[in-house]
PAGU-354989 format. One record per residue (C-alpha): x, y, z; residue in three letters; residue number from 1. Coordinates in Angstrom, 1 decimal, m for minus. Example, Ala and Ser with C-alpha at 12.3 -4.5 7.8 and 13.67 -1.06 7.14 Angstrom:
<c1->12.3, c2->m4.5, c3->7.8, r->ala, k->1>
<c1->13.7, c2->m1.1, c3->7.1, r->ser, k->2>
//
This chain:
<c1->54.5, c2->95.2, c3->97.8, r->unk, k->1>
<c1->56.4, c2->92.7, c3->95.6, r->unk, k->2>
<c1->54.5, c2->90.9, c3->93.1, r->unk, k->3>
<c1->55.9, c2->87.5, c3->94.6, r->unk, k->4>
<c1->54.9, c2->88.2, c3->97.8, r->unk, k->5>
<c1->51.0, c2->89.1, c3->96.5, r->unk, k->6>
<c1->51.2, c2->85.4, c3->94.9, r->unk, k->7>
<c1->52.0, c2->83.9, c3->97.8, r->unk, k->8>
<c1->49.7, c2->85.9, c3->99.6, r->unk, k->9>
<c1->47.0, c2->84.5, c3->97.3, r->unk, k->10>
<c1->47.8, c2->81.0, c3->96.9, r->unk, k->11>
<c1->47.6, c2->80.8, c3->100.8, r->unk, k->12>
<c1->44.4, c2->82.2, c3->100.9, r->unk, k->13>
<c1->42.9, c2->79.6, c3->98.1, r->unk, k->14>
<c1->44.6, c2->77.3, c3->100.3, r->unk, k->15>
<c1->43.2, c2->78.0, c3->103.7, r->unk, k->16>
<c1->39.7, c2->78.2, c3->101.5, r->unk, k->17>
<c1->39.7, c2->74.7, c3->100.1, r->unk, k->18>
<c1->40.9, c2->73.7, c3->103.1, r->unk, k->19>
<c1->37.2, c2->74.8, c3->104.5, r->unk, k->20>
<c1->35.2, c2->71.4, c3->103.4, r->unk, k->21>
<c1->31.6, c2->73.1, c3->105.3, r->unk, k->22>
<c1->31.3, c2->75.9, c3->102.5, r->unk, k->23>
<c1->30.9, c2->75.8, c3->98.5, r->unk, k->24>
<c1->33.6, c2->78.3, c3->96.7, r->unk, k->25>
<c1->33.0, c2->79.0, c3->93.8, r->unk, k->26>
<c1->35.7, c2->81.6, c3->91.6, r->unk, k->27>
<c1->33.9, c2->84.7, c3->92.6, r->unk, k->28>
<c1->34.3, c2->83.5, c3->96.3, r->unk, k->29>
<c1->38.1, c2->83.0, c3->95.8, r->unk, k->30>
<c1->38.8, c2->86.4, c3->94.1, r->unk, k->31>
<c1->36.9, c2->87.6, c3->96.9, r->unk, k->32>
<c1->38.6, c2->85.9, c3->99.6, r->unk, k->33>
<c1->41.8, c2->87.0, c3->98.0, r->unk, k->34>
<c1->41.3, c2->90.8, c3->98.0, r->unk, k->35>
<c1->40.4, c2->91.1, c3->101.1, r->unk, k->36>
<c1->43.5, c2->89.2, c3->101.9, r->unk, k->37>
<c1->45.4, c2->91.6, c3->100.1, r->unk, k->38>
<c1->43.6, c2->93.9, c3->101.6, r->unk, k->39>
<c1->44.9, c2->93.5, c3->105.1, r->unk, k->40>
<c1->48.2, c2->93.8, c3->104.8, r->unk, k->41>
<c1->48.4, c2->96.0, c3->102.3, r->unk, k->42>
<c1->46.1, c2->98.8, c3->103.4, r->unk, k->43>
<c1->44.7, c2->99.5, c3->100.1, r->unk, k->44>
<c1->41.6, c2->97.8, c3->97.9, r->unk, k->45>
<c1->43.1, c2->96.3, c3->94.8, r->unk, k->46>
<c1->40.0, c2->93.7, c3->93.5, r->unk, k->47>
<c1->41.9, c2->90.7, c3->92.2, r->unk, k->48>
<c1->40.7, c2->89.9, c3->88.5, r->unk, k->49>
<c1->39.6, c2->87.1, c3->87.4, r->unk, k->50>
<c1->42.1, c2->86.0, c3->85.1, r->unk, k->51>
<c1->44.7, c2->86.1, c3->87.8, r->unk, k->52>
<c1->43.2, c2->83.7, c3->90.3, r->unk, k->53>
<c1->42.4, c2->81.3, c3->87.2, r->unk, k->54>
<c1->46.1, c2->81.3, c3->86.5, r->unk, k->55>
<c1->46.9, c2->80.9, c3->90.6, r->unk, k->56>
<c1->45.0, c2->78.2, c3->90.5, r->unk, k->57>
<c1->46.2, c2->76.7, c3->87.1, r->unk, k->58>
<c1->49.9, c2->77.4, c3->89.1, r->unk, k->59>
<c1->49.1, c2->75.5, c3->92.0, r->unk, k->60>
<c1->47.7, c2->72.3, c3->90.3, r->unk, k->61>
<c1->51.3, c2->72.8, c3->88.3, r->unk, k->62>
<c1->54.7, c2->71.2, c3->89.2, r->unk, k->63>
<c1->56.4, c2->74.2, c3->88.7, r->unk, k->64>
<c1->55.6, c2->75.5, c3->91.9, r->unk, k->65>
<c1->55.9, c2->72.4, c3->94.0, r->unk, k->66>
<c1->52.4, c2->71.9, c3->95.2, r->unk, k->67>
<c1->50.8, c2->69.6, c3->92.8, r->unk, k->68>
<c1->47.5, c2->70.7, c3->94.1, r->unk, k->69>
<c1->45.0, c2->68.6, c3->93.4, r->unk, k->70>
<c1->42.4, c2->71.0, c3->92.8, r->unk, k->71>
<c1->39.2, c2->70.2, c3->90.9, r->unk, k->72>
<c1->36.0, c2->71.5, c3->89.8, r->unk, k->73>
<c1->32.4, c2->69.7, c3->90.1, r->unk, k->74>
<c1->29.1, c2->71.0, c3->89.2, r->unk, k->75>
<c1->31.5, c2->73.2, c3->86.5, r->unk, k->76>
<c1->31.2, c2->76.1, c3->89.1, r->unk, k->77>
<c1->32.8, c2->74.9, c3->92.7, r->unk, k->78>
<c1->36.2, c2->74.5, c3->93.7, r->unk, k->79>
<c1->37.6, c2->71.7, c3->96.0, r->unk, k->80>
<c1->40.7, c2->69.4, c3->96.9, r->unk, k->81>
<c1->40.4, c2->66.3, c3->95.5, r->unk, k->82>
<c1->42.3, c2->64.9, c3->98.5, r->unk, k->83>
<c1->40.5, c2->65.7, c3->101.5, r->unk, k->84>
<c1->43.8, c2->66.4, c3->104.0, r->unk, k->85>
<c1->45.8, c2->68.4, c3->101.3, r->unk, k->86>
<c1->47.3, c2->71.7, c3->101.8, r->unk, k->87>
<c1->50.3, c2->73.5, c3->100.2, r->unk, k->88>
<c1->51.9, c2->74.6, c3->103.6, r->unk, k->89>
<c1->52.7, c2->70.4, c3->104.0, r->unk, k->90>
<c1->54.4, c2->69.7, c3->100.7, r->unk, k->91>
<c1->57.9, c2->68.0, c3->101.5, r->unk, k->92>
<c1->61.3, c2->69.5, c3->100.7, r->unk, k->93>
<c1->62.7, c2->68.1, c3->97.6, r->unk, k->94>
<c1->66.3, c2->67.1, c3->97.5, r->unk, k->95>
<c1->66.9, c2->70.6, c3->95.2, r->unk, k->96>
<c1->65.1, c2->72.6, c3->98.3, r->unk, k->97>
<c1->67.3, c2->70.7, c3->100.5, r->unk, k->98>
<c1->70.9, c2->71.6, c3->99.0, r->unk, k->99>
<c1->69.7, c2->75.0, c3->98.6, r->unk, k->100>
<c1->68.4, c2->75.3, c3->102.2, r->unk, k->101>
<c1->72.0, c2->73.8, c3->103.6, r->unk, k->102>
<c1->74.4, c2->75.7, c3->101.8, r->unk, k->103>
<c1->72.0, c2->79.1, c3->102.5, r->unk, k->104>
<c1->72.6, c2->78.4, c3->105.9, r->unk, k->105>
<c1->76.4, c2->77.7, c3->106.0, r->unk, k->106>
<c1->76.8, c2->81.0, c3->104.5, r->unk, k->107>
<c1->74.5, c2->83.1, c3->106.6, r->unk, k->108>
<c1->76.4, c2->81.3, c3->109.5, r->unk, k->109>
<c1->79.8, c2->83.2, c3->108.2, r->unk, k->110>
<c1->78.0, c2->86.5, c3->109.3, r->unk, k->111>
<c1->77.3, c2->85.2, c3->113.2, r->unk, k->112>
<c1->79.8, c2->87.4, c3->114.8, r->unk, k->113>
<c1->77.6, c2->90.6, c3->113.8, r->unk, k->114>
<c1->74.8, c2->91.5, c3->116.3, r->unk, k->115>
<c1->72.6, c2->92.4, c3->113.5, r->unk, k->116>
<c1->72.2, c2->88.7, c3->112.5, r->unk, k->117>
<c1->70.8, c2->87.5, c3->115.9, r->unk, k->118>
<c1->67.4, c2->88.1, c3->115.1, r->unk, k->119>
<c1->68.1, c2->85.2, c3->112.3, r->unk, k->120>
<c1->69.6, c2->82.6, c3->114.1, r->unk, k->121>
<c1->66.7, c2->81.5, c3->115.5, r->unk, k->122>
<c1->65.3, c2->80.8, c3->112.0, r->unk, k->123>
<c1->68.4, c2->79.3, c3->111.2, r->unk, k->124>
<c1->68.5, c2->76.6, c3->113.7, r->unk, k->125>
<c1->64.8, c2->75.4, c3->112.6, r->unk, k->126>
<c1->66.1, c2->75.7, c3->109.6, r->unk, k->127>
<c1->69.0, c2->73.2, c3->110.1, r->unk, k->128>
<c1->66.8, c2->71.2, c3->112.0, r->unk, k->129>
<c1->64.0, c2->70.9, c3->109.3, r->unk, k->130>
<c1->67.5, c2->69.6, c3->106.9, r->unk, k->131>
<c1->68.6, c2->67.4, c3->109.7, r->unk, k->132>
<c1->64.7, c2->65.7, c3->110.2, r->unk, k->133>
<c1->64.8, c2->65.4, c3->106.5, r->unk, k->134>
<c1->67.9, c2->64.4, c3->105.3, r->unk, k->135>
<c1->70.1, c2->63.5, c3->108.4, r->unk, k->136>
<c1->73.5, c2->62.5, c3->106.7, r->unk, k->137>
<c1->73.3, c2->65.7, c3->104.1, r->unk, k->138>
<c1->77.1, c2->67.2, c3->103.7, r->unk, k->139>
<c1->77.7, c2->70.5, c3->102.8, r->unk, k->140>
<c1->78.5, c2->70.9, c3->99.1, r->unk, k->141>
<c1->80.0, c2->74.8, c3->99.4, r->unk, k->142>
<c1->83.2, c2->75.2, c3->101.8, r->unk, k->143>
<c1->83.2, c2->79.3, c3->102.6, r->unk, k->144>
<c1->87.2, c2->79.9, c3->104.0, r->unk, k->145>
<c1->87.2, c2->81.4, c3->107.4, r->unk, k->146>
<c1->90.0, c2->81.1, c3->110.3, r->unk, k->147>
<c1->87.7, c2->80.7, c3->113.2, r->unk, k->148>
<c1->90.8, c2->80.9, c3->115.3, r->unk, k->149>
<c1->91.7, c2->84.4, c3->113.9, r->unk, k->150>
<c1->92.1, c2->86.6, c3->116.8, r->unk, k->151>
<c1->89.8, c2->90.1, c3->116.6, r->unk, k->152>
<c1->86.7, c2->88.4, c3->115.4, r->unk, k->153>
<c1->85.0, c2->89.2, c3->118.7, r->unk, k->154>
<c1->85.2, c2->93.0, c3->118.0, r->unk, k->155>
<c1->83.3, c2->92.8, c3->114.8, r->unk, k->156>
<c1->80.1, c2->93.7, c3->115.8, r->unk, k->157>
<c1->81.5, c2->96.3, c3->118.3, r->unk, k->158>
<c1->83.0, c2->98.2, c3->115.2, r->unk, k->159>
<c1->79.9, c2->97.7, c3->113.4, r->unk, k->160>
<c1->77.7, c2->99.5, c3->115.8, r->unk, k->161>
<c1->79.9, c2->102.2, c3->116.5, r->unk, k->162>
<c1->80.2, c2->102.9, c3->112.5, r->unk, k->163>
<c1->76.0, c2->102.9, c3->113.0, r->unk, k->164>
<c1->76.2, c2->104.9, c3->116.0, r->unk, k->165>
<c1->79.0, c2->107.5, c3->114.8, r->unk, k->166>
<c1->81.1, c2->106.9, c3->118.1, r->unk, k->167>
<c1->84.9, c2->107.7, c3->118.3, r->unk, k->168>
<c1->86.9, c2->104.7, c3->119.6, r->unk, k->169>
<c1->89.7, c2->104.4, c3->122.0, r->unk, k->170>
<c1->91.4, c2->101.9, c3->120.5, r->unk, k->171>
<c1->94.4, c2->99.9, c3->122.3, r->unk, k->172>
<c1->96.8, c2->98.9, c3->119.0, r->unk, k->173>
<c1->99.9, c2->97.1, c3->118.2, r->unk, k->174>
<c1->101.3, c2->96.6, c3->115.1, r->unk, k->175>
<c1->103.3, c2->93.8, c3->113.4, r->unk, k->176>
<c1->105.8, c2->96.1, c3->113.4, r->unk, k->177>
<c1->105.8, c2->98.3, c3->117.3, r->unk, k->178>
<c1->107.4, c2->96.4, c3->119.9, r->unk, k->179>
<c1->105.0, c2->97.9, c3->122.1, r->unk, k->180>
<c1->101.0, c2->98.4, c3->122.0, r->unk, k->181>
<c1->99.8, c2->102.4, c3->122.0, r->unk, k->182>
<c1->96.4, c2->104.1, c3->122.5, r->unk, k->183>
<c1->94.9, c2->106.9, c3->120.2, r->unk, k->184>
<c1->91.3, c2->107.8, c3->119.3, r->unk, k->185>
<c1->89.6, c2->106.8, c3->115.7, r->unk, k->186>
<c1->86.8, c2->107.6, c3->114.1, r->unk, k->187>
<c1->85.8, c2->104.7, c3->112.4, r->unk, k->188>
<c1->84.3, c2->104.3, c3->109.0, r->unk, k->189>
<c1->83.9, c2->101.1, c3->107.3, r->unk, k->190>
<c1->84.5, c2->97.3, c3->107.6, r->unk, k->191>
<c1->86.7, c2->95.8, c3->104.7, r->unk, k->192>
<c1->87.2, c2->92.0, c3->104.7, r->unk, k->193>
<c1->90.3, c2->90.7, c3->102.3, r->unk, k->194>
<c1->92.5, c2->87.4, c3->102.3, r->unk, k->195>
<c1->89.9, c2->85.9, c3->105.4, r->unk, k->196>
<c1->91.0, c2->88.8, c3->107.2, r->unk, k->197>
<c1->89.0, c2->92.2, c3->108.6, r->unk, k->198>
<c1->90.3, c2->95.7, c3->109.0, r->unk, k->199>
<c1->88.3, c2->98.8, c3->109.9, r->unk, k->200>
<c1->88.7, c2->102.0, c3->107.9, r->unk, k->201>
<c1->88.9, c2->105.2, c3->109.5, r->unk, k->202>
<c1->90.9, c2->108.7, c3->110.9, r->unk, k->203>
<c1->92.5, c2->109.2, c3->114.3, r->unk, k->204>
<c1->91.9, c2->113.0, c3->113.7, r->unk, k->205>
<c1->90.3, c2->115.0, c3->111.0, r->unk, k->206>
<c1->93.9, c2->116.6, c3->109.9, r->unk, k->207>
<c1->95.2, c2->113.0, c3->109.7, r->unk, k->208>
<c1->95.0, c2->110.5, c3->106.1, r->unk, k->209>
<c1->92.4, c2->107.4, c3->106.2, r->unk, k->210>
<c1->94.4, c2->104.1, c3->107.6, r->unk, k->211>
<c1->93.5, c2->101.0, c3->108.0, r->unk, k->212>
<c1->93.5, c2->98.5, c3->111.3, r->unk, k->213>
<c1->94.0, c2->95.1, c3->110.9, r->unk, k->214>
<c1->90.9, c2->93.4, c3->113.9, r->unk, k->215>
<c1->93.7, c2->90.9, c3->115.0, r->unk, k->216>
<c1->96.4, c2->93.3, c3->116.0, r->unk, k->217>
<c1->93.5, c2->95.5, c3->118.1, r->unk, k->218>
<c1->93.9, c2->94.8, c3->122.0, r->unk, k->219>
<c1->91.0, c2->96.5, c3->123.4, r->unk, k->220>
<c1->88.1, c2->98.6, c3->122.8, r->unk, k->221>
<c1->87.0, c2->101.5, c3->124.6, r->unk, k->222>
<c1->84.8, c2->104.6, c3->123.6, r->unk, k->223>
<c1->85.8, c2->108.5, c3->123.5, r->unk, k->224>
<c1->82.7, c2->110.3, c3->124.2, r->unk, k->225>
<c1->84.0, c2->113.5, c3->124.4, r->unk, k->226>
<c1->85.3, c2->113.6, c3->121.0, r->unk, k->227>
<c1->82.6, c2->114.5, c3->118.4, r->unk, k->228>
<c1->82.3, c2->112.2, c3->115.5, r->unk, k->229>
<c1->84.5, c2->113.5, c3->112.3, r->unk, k->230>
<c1->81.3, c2->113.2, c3->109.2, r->unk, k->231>
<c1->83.0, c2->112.8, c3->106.5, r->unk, k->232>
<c1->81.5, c2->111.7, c3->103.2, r->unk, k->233>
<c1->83.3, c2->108.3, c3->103.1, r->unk, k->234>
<c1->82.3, c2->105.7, c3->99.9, r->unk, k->235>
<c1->83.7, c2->102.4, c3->100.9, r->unk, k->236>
<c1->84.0, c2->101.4, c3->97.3, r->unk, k->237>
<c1->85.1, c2->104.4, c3->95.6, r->unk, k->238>
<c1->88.2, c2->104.6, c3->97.8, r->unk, k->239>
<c1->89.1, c2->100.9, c3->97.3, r->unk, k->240>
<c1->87.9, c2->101.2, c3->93.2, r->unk, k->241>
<c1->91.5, c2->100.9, c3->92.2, r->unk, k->242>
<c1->93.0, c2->99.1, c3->94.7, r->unk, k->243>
<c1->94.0, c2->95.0, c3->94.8, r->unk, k->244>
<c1->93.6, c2->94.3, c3->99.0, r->unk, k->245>
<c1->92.9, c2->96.6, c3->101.9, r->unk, k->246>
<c1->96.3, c2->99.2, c3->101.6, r->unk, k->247>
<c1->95.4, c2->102.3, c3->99.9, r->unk, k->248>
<c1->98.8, c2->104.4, c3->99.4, r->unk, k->249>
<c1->97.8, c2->108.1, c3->100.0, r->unk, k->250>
<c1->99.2, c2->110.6, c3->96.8, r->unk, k->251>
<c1->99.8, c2->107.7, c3->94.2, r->unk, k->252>
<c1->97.4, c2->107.8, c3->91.8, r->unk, k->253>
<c1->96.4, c2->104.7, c3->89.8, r->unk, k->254>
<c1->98.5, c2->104.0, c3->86.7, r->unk, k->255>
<c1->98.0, c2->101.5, c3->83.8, r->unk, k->256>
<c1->100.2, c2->98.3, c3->84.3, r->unk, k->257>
<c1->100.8, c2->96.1, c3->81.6, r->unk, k->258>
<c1->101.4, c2->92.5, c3->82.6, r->unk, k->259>
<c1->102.5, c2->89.2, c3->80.2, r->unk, k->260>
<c1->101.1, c2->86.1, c3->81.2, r->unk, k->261>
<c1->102.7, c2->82.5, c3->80.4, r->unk, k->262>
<c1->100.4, c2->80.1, c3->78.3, r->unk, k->263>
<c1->99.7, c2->77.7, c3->81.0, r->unk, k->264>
<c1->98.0, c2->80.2, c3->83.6, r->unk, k->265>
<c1->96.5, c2->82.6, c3->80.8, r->unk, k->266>
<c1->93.4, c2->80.9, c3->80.9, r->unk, k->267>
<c1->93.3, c2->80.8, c3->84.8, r->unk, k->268>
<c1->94.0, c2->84.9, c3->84.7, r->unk, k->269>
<c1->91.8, c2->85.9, c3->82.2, r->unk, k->270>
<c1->88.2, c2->83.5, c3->83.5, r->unk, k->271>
<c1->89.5, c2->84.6, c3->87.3, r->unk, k->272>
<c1->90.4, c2->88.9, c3->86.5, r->unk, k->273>
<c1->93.2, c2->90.3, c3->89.0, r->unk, k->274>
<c1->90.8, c2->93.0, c3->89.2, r->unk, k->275>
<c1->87.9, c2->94.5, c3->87.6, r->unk, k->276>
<c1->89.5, c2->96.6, c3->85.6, r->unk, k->277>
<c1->91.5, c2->94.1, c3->84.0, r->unk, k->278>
<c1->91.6, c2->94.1, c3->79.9, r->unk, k->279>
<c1->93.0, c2->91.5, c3->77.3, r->unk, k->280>
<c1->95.7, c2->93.6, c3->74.8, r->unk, k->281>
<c1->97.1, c2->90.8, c3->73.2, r->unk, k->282>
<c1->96.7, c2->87.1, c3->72.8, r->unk, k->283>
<c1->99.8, c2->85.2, c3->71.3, r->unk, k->284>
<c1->100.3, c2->82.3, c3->68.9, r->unk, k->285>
<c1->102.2, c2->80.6, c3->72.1, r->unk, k->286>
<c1->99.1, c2->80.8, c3->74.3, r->unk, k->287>
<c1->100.7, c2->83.9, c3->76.0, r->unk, k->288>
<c1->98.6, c2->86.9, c3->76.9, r->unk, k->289>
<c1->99.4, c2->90.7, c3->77.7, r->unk, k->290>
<c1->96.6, c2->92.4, c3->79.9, r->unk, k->291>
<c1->96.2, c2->95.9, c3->81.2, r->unk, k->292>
<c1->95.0, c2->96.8, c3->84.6, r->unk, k->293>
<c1->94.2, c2->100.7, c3->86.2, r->unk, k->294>
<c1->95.5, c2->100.2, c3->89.7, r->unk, k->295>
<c1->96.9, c2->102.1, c3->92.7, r->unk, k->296>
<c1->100.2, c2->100.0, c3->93.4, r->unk, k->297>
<c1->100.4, c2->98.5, c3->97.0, r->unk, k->298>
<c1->102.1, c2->95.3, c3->98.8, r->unk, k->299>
<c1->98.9, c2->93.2, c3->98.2, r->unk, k->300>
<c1->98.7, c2->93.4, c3->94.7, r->unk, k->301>
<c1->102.9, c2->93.0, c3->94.7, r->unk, k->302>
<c1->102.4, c2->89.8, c3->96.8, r->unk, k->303>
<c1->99.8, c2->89.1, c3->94.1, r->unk, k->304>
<c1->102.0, c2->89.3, c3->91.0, r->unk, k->305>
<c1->104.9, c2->87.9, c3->92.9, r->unk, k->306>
<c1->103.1, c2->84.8, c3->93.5, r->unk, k->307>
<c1->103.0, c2->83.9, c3->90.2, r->unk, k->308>
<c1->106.5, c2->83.6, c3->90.3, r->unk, k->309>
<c1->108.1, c2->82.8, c3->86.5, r->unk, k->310>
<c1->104.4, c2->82.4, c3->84.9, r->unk, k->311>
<c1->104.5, c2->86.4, c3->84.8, r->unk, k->312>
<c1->106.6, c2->89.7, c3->83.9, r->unk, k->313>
<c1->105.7, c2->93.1, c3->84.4, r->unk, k->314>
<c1->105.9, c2->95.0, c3->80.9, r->unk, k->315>
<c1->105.4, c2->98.4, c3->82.6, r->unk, k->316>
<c1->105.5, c2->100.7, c3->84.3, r->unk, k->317>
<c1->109.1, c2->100.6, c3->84.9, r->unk, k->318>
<c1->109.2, c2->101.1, c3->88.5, r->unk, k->319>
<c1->107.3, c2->98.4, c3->89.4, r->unk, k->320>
<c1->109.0, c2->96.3, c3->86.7, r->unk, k->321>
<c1->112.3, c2->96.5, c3->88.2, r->unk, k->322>
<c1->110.5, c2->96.5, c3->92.1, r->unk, k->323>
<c1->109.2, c2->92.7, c3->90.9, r->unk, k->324>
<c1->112.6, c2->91.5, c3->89.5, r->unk, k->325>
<c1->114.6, c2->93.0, c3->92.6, r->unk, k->326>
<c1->112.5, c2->91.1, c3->94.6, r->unk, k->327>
<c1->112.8, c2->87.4, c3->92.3, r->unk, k->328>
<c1->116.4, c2->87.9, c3->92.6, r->unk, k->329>
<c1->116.9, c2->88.8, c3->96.1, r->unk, k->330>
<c1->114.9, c2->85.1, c3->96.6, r->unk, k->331>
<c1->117.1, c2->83.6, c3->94.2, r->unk, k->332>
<c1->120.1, c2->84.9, c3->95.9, r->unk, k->333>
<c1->118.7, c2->83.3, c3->99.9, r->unk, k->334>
<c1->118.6, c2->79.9, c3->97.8, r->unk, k->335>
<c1->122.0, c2->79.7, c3->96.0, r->unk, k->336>
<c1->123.3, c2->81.0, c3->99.4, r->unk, k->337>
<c1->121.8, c2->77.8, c3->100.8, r->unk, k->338>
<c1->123.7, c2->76.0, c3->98.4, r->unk, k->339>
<c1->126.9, c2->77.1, c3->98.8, r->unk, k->340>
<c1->126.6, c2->76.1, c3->102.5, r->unk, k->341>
<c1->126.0, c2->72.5, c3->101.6, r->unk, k->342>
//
């Protein structure tokens, strides 16, 4: 058991016996009290010492746990409350304990579409109404993005069990770019969220590469029990360890990329990395920087660097040098068409 939790497990217990105004208790009864406290839910007898139930109780008169207990000692050997109503388990929330508390529970509310958050939501509405009771016109300080009206959502916990569960979906699909929807089987794999959106990682057959599926383009949901689940030794973050986004281009292997940034968004690129693997290789005299990163080229990390637009040049490799500045001039070209229609 956590060392926390045994504190808190103790200061309850010298709580609930203070609390007790029809006996004496003196430190002997408290370390007492307490190990057979600890006792109970651990399983095990661990005497408490001494010296930690002096400190407990040095702790608990403190403000650094919140309770400013009042506790005193008469006769120099019994311990009491000083204020005959006191108890730790009625010390108001603090304006601190209230921020905390809301913004804790805005994000734990970005998870409700998984089943395996139900058994929180409970505590989560006490919660918001212990921060409502207390401080009714509290705003929330942290905004978390996410398109409530993005279609697919209601399949995420669906996906989620049958990764659990090993199950091989029959998935009803259509892509941006089919004209039609198709069915196929998939074994899924993983959940990957990216740009506020969800996918789910997996194979249609064992001789076929990992894809990905974006949750707003899947139709329906079905299950193929007949198929047994391909196990296959999948690591989430090993197959994305290279990659900006959720596109993972099967053969390429990653490649150093050497990028020049313009003075002005320097500072942005090098407190906020691309990617984790991003290094500094030169700072200029102008402000300018050149940085290095290990990637797998995809479209994300293209749409990435493209939106950048003049405040960056690809030094290398090559390929993707002249991919970026096809690309800048092809836009250039829609607008001077534009122009010459005017």
């Amino acid at each position: 058991m956590a060392q926390n939790k045994n504190a808190l497990i103790r200061y309850k217990t010298i709580d609930k016996c203070l609390q007790n105004k029809y006996r004496q208790w003196t430190l002997d009864d408290l370390i007492e009290a307490c190990s057979e406290a600890l006792f109970e839910y651990e399983g095990k007898e661990n005497k408490v010492s001494k010296r930690t139930i002096q400190l407990d109780i040095q702790l608990m008169r403190s403000e650094k746990l919140g309770y400013n207990a009042p506790i005193e000692v008469y006769d120099k050997k019994y311990y009491h409350y000083a204020e005959e109503d006191f108890t730790i388990t009625d010390i108001p929330l603090t304006e601190t304990d209230m921020n905390v508390l809301t913004e804790t529970v805005s994000m734990l509310k970005q998870f409700k579409d998984f089943s395996l958050f139900n058994d929180v939501s409970d505590i989560l509405q006490r919660l918001e109404d212990k921060i409502y009771a207390e401080k009714s016109n509290n705003k929330p300080i942290i905004h978390l993005d996410k398109n409530e009206s993005l279609k697919g959502l209601h399949f995420l916990d669906e996906l989620y069990q049958s990764i659990v569960k090993k199950v091989v979906l029959k998935l009803e699909y259509q892509s941006f770019k089919a004209k039609e929807s198709s069915s196929f089987s998939f074994h899924p794999f993983a959940l990957k969220e990216f740009n506020n959106r969800w996918f789910i990682i997996g194979k249609q057959s064992s001789n076929k590469p990992i894809v990905n599926l974006a949750l707003d383009r899947i139709i329906s949901i079905d299950y193929d029990f007949n198929q047994t689940y391909i196990e296959e030794d999948f690591d989430v973050e090993e197959y994305y360890k290279y990659v900006v986004g959720v596109t993972v281009n099967q053969g390429i292997q990653a490649k150093v990329i050497q990028l020049w940034v313009d003075p002005k968004n320097a500072p942005y690129v090098l407190t906020k990395p691309l990617h984790s693997t991003q290094r500094l290789i030169q700072q200029n005299e102008d402000g300018s920087v050149v940085i290095s990163l290990f990637l797998k080229d995809n479209f994300e990390f293209e749409r990435l660097l493209l939106g950048f637009g003049a405040s960056l040049k690809v030094l290398k490799p090559e390929k993707l040098r002249n991919r970026i500045k096809h690309i800048l001039e092809e836009g250039v070209r829609l607008y001077q068409e534009d122009e010459e229609k005017l």
